[in-house]
C-alpha positions as CSV (number, residue, x, y, z in Angstrom):
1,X,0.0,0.0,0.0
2,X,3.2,2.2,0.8
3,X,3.7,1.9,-2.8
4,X,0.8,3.2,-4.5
5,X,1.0,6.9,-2.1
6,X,4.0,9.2,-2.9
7,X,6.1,10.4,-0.6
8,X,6.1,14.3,0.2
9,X,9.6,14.4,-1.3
10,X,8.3,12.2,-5.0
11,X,5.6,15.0,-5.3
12,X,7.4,17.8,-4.7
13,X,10.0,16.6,-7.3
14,X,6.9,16.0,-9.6
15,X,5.6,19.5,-8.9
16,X,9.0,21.0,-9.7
17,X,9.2,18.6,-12.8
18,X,5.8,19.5,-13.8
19,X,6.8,24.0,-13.6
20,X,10.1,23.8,-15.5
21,X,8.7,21.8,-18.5
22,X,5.1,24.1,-18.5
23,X,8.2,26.9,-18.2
24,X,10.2,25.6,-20.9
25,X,7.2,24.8,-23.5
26,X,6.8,27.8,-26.0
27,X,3.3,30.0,-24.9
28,X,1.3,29.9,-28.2
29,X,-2.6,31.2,-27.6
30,X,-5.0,31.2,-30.3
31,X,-8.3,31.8,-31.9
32,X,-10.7,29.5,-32.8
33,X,-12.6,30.9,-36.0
34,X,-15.3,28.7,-37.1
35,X,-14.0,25.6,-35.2
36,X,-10.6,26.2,-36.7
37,X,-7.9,27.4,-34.5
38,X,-5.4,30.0,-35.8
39,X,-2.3,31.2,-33.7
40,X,-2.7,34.9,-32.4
41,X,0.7,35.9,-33.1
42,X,2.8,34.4,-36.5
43,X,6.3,35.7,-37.3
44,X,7.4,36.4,-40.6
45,X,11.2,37.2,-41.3
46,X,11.6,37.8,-37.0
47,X,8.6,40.2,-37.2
48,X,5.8,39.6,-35.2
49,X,2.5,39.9,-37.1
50,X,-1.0,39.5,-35.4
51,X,-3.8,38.2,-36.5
52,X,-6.1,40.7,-38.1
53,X,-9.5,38.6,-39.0
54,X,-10.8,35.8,-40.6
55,X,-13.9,34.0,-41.2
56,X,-15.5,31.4,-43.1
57,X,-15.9,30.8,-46.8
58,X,-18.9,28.9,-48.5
59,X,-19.7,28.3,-52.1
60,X,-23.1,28.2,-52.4
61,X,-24.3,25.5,-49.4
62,X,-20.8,23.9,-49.2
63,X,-17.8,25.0,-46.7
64,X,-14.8,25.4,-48.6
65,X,-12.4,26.9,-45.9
66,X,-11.5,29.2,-43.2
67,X,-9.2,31.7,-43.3
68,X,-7.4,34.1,-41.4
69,X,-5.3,36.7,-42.0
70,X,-1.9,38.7,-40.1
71,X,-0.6,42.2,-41.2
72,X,0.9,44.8,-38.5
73,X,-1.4,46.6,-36.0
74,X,-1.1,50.1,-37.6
75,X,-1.8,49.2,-41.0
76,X,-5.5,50.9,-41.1
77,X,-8.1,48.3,-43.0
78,X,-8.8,50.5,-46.5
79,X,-4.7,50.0,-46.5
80,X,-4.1,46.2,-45.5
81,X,-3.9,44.8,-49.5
82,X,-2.2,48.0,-50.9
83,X,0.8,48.1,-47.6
84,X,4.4,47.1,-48.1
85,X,4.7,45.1,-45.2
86,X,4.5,41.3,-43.7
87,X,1.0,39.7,-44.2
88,X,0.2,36.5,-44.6
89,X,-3.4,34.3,-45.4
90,X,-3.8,31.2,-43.5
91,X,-6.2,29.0,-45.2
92,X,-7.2,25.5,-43.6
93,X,-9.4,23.4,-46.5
94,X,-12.5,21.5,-45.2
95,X,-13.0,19.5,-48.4
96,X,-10.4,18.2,-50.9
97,X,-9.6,20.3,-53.7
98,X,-7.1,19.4,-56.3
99,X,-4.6,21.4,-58.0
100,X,-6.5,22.2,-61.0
101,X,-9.0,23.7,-59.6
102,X,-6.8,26.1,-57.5
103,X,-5.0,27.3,-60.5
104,X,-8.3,27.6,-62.8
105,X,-10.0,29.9,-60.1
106,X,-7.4,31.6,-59.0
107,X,-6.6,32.8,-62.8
108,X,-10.1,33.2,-63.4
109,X,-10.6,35.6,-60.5
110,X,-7.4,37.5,-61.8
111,X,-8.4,38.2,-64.9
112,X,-12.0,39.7,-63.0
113,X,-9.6,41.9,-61.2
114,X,-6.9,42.6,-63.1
115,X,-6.0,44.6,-66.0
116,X,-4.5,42.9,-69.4
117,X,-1.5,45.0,-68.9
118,X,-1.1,44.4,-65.3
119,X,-1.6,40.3,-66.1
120,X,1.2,40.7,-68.9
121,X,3.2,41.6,-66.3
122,X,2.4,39.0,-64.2
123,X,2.3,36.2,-66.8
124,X,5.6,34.2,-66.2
125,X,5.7,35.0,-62.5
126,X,2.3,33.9,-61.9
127,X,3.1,30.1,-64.0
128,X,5.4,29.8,-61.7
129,X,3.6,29.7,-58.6
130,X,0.5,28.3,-60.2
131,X,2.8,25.5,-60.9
132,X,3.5,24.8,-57.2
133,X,-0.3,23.9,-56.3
134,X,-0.9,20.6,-54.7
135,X,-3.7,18.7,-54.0
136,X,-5.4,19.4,-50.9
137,X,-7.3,17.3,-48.2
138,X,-9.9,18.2,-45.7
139,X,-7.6,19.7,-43.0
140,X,-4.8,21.1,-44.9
141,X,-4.0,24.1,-45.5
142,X,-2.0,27.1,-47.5
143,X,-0.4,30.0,-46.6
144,X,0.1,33.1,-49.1
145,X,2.7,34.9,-47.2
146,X,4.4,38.3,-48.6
147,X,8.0,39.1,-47.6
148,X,8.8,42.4,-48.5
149,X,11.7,42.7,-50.2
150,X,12.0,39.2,-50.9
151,X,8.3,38.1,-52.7
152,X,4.9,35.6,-52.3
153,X,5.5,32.5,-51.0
154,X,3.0,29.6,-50.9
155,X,3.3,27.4,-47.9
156,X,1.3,24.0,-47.3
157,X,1.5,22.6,-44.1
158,X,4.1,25.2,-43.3
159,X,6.4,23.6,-46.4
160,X,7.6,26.2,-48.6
161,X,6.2,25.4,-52.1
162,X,7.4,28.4,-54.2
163,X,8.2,32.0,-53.5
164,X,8.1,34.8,-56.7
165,X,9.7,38.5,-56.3
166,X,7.0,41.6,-56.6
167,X,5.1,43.3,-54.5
168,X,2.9,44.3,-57.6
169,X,2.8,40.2,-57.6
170,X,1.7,40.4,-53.8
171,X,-0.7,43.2,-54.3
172,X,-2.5,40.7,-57.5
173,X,-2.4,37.9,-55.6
174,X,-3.4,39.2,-52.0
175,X,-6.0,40.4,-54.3
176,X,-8.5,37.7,-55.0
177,X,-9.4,37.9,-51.1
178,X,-8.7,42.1,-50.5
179,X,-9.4,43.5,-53.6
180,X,-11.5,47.1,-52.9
181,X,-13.8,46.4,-55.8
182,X,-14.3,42.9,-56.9
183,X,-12.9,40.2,-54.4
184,X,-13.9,36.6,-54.0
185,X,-16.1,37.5,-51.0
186,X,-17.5,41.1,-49.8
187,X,-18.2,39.5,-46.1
188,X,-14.7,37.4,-46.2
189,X,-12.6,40.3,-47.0
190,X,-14.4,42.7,-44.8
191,X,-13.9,40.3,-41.6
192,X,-10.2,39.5,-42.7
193,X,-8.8,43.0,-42.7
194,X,-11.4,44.4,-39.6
195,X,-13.6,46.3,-41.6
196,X,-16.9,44.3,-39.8
């Protein structure tokens, strides 16, 4: 019976085991958005970047994903697509989606957006990273992060895939979810950069 009950001294060497490990672990709160949990705080390049927004995305009745999206504090919302500075879009897929179809929307919502000139200018950088797609499972997801200085890069799983110089290449791309006029959702955009 002796056995089964710790000593004083076992459980306050378990205690103190217990505090330098919880001490020692990385503190890393987040947000749930639409059952999907998003860190508060990412860092990009050693910068800091907090989470801005984010919110669901349906087409027609069927959840597609949720995303969220970081960009600095002081950036003010009208300013968040047009700003040269860290941002990235987290988006976690609740359905499979293959790489096709990524690449066929995504071009297809650039040309919506986008002038011919500016899409000319575009052309060889935007093969490029359309060329990196993967497939995608419920419960993966992308990130479209901007470096500047440095370009785009598409993550999955937190893999770089492909990264392509440019902010006008960020300010396209960034587009499909932030554009002013035309993006892929009114409601998405407006909860991603805090304008609702």
């Amino acid at each position: 019976m002796s056995r089964l009950i710790p000593s004083s001294r076992s459980a306050a060497t378990f205690a103190f085991v217990l505090a330098l490990f919880a001490a020692l672990m990385p503190a890393q709160a987040d947000t749930e958005i639409n059952g999907v949990r998003f860190a508060d705080t990412i860092t990009i390049d050693e910068t800091p970047v907090p989470l801005r927004g984010g919110r669901l995305y349906r087409y027609t009745v069927f959840r597609v994903y949720v995303g969220a999206l970081y960009v600095p504090e002081d950036v003010a919302p009208q300013d968040v697509l047009t700003a040269d500075v860290p941002k990235r879009l987290e988006l976690e897929y609740l359905r499979s989606i293959s790489a096709e179809d990524f690449r066929k929307s995504g071009n297809t919502l650039l040309e919506d957006q986008q002038s011919g000139d500016t899409l000319a200018a575009l052309a060889d950088r935007l093969e490029t990273f359309n060329a990196a797609y993967r497939d995608m499972e419920a419960g993966d997801r992308y990130a479209l992060e901007y470096r500047p200085g440095r370009g785009t890069r598409l993550l999955q799983n937190g893999t770089e895939l492909v990264e392509v110089p440019g902010a006008d290449f960020a300010e396209a791309y960034f587009g499909i979810w932030l554009h002013p006029d035309n993006p892929l959702s009114t409601r998405v955009r407006d909860a991603l950069i805090g304008a609702s």
